[in-house]
N, C-alpha and C positions, 0 to 999 in steps of 0.2 A: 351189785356186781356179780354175784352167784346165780343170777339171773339173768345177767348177759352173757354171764360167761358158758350156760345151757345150752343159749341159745344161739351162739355162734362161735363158741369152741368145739375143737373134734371131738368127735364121737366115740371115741375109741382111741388106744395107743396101739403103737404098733412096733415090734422088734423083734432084731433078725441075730438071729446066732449061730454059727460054725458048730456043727459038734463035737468038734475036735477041739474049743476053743482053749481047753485048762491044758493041754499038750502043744497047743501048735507055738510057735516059735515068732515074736513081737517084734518088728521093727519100730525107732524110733522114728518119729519124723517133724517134722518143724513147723509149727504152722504159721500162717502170714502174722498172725499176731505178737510172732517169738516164744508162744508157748509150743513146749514138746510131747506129744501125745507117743501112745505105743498103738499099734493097728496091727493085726493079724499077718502074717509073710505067708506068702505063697510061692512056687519057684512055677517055672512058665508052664509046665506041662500036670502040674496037680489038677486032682478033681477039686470041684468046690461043692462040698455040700453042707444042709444046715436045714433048722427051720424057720418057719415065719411065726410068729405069736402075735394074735389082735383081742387085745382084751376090750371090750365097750363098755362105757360111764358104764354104774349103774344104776338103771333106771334106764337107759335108752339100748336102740337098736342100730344096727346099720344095713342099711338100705344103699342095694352098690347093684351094679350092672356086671359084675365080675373081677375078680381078682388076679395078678398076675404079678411075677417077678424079672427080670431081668437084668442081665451083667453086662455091664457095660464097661469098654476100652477108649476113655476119652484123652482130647488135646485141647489146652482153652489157652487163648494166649490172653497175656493180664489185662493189656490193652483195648480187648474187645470182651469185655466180661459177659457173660450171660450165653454165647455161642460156643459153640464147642464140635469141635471133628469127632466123632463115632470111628474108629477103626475095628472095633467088635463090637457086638451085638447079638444077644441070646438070652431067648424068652423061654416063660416056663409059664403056663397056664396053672392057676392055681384052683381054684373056684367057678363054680356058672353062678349066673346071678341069682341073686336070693336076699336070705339075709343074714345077718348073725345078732343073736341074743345073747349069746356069752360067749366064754375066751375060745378060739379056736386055735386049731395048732396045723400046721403045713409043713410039711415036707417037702425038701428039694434040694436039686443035683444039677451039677455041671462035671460033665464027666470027661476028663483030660482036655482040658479047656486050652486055646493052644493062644496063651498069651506071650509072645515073640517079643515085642518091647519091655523093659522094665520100668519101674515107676520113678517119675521124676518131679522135684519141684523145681525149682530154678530162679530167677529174677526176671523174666519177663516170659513165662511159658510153664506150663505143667501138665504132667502126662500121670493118668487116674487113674485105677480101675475101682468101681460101685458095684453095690448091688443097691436095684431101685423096685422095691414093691411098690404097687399102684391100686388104689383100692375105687372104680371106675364109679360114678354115682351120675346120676340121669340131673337131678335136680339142684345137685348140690356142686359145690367143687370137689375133686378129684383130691382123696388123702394121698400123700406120698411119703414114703420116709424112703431114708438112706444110710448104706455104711460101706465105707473104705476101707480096703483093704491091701498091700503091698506087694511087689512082684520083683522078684532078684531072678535071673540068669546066670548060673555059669557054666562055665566054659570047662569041657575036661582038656587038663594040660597035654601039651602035645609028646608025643610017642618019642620022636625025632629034635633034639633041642642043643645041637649042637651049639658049639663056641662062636665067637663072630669077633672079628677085627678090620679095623676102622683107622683111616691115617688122615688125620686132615694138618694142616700149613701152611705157610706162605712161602710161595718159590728162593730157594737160593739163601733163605733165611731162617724157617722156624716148622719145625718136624714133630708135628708131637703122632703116635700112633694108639690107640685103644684095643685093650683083648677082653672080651667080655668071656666069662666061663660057659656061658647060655644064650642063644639069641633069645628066649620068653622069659622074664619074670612074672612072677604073682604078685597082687598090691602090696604085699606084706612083708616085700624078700627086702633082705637088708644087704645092698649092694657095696663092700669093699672095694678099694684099689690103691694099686701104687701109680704114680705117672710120671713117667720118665720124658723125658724132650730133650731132643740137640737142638743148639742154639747156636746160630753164627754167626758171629758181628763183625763188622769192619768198622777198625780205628783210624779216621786218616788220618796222614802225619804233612806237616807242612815246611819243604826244608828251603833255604836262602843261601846262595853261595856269593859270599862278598870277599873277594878277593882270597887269602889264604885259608881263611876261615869259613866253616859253612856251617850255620847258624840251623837248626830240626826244634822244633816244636808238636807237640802232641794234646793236645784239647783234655778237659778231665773227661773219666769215663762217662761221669754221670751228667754229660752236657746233653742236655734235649738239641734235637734238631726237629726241624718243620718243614714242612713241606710249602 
């Protein structure tokens, strides 16, 4: 087995880290399986930088055509697995071909990276962003590793956030009106109210005039009517 595994397991490990990673700020996230990992947060406009590490067995070499990294902004909808929309894309040349006999170490930047979408998973669609080194071999297949990482946007609140009021009802019968203190809340705001409503009902009354006597009836309130 240690024999097979020489001869047709990688060459080499390979991993990517932030160097900001023991400061920067972990989003949870959920993965298809139900398990919750934490992945690195980034807001849209950070740089991303970090290095690459390729440590090889040892006893072997790697023999590659060139090295490279790139960040990628993907869309994979569940249904069509394996395809995926690119909305970014940006390379970073690592290496010229050669080879590597021991651990090497890379350096690399994405500097104000202008990631516009946030990250999302969903139930039939998810929106990513990777980093994907690529370690290029003429003979062999192509190493690849990967690691995700997070993307929140916000929004600065607005300057201007006046009050707002709102009347909705049914004609001739039911008025209710809304005064919001703000037309913007934040996810987080904890919205109060009182709610007032006029209401106006008609009771019909049913009257019988049999000679001197005239006979009025009135239904109970709580009689449903239908239409």
């Amino acid at each position: 087995m240690n024999y097979l595994y020489g001869a047709f397991g990688s060459p080499c490990t390979v991993s990517i880290d932030f160097v900001d990673a023991e400061t920067r700020k972990q989003a949870s996230v959920k993965k298809e399986n139900g398990q919750t990992v934490l992945v690195p947060l980034f807001l849209g406009q950070d740089s991303v930088v970090g290095e690459v590490r390729i440590d090889p067995v040892p006893g072997k070499k790697v023999e590659h055509t060139g090295v490279k990294i790139e960040l990628l902004g993907q869309i994979e909808l569940y249904f069509d697995r394996g395809n995926f929309y690119d909305f970014t894309s940006l390379v970073r040349e690592l290496d010229v071909p050669g080879e590597i006999l021991e651990r090497k170490t890379y350096p690399f930047e994405f500097s104000t990276v202008e990631m516009q979408y946030e990250s999302y998973n969903g139930v039939n669609v998810r929106l990513r962003y990777i980093l994907k080194v690529t370690i290029s071999r003429s003979y062999a297949t192509n190493i690849v590793e990967y690691k995700d990482f997070w993307v929140r946007n916000y929004s600065p609140q607005p300057e201007i956030n006046n009050s707002i009021k709102m009347e909705v009802g049914i004609e001739d019968c039911l008025h209710i009106e809304f005064e919001y203190s703000k037309s913007n809340f934040v996810i987080f705001c904890l919205v109060s109210f009182l709610n007032l409503f006029k209401l106006s009902k008609q009771i019909p009354s049913e009257g019988c005039d049999c000679g001197q006597d005239l006979l009025s009836t009135r239904p109970n309130q709580d009689q449903a009517y239908g239409a």
